[in-house]
N, C-alpha and C positions, 0 to 999 in steps of 0.2 A: 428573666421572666420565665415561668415553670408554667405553661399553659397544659394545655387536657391533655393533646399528644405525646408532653414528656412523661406524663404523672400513668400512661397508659392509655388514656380513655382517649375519645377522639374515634375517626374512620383511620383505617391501619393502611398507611402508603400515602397519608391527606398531611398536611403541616394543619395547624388551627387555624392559619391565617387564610384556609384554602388553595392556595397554591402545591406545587408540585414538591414531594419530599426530598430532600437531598441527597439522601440515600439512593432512592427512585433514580435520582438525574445521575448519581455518581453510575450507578447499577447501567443505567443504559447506556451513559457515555463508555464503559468496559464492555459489555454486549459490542455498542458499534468499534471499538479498539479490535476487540478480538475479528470482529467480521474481517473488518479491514486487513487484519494481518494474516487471518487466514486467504483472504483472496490472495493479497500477495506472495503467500506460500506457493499458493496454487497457479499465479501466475509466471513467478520463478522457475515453479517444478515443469511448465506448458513450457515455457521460452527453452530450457535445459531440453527438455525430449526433442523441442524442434530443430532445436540446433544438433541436439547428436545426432539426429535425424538425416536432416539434410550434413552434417558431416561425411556422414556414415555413406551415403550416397555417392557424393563425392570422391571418396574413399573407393568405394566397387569401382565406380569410370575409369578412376586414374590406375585402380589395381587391374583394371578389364587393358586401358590404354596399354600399361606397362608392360603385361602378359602379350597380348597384341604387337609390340614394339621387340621384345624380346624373340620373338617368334620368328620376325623380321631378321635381325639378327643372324638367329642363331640358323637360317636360311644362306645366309653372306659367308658366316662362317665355313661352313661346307664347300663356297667358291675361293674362298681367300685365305690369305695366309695367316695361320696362328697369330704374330703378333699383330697385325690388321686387326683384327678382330677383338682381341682382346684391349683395342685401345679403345675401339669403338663401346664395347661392353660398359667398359668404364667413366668416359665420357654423357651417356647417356643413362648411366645409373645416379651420378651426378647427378644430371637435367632434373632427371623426375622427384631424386628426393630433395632438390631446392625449390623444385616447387612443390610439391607438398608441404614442406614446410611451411613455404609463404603461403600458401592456401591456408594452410594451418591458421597460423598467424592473423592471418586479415580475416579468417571465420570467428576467431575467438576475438579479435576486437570488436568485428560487426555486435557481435553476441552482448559484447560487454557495453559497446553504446546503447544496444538496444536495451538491458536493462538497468540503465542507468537513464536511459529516458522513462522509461517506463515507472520508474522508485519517482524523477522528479515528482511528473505527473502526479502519483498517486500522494506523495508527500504535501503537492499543493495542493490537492482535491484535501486532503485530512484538514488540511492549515483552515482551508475556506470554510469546513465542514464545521469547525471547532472553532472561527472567529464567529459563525453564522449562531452556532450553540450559544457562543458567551454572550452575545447581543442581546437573541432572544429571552436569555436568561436577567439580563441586565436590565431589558425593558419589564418582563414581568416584574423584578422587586423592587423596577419606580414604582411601578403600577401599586405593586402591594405596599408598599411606604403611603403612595399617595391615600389609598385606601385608607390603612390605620389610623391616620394623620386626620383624615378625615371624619373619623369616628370617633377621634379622642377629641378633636373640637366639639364636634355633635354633643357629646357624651359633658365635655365639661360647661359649652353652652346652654344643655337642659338642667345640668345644676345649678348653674348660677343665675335662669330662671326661676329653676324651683326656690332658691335660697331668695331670690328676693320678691317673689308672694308669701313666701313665711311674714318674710317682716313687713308688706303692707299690710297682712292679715289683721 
């Protein structure tokens, strides 16, 4: 069926059947695609600074603790005997870098659930967004069916009047 819109004529963005153009729905279903992935980006990129952030933090304390601890130390050393001391040094270089590692560790998985809850979420907000889309989409072209449907009955009921007053004529 070659109706006005294909052939050119028509309003420009309208189907003939007045409903919303395909193009149009394709067009803004990509508009909302990009929003969506842009936010995502942008909420990737927020979750990443917060985290190197508060890493970063963590990082001073324990470099302040360690400095701090060290100082301590190297206070003992002046009363004790060389290898005292350096068993101590070693011992507690240990400590701090096991734990900073597992600090490490359990920041970067915190991080990692945290955006992997977050992709859920947004993934099931897109789902609903895009079940809710196809519905409404669904319902409009019963709508439009029932329409057309409507007016080829109309359209073949007033002929088949007009044809049969010709021939009471």
């Amino acid at each position: 069926f070659a109706g006005p819109s294909s052939m050119g004529g028509g309003i420009p963005g309208r189907s003939t059947m007045g409903g919303p153009n395909p193009a149009d729905i394709e067009l803004a279903v990509n508009q909302v695609r990009e929003m969506y992935e842009a936010e995502m980006e942008r909420l990737k990129n927020e979750m990443v600074q917060t985290t190197e952030e508060a890493l970063a933090e963590q990082l001073r304390e324990m470099e302040s603790m360690h400095r701090e601890e060290m100082e301590r130390v190297k206070s003992e050393m002046e009363a004790k005997m060389s290898e005292n001391l350096q068993n101590k040094i070693h011992s507690l270089t240990q400590k701090h870098a096991a734990e900073v590692e597992e600090l490490k560790r359990n920041l970067n998985q915190e991080s990692e659930n945290q955006l992997n809850r977050f992709q859920s979420q947004a993934n099931q907000q897109r789902n609903e967004e895009m079940e809710q889309a196809m519905n409404r989409l669904k319902q409009e072209h019963s709508a439009e069916l029932a329409r057309v449907k409507a007016e080829v009955m109309s359209s073949v009921n007033n002929s088949q009047s007009e044809e049969f007053r010709k021939m009471n004529a």
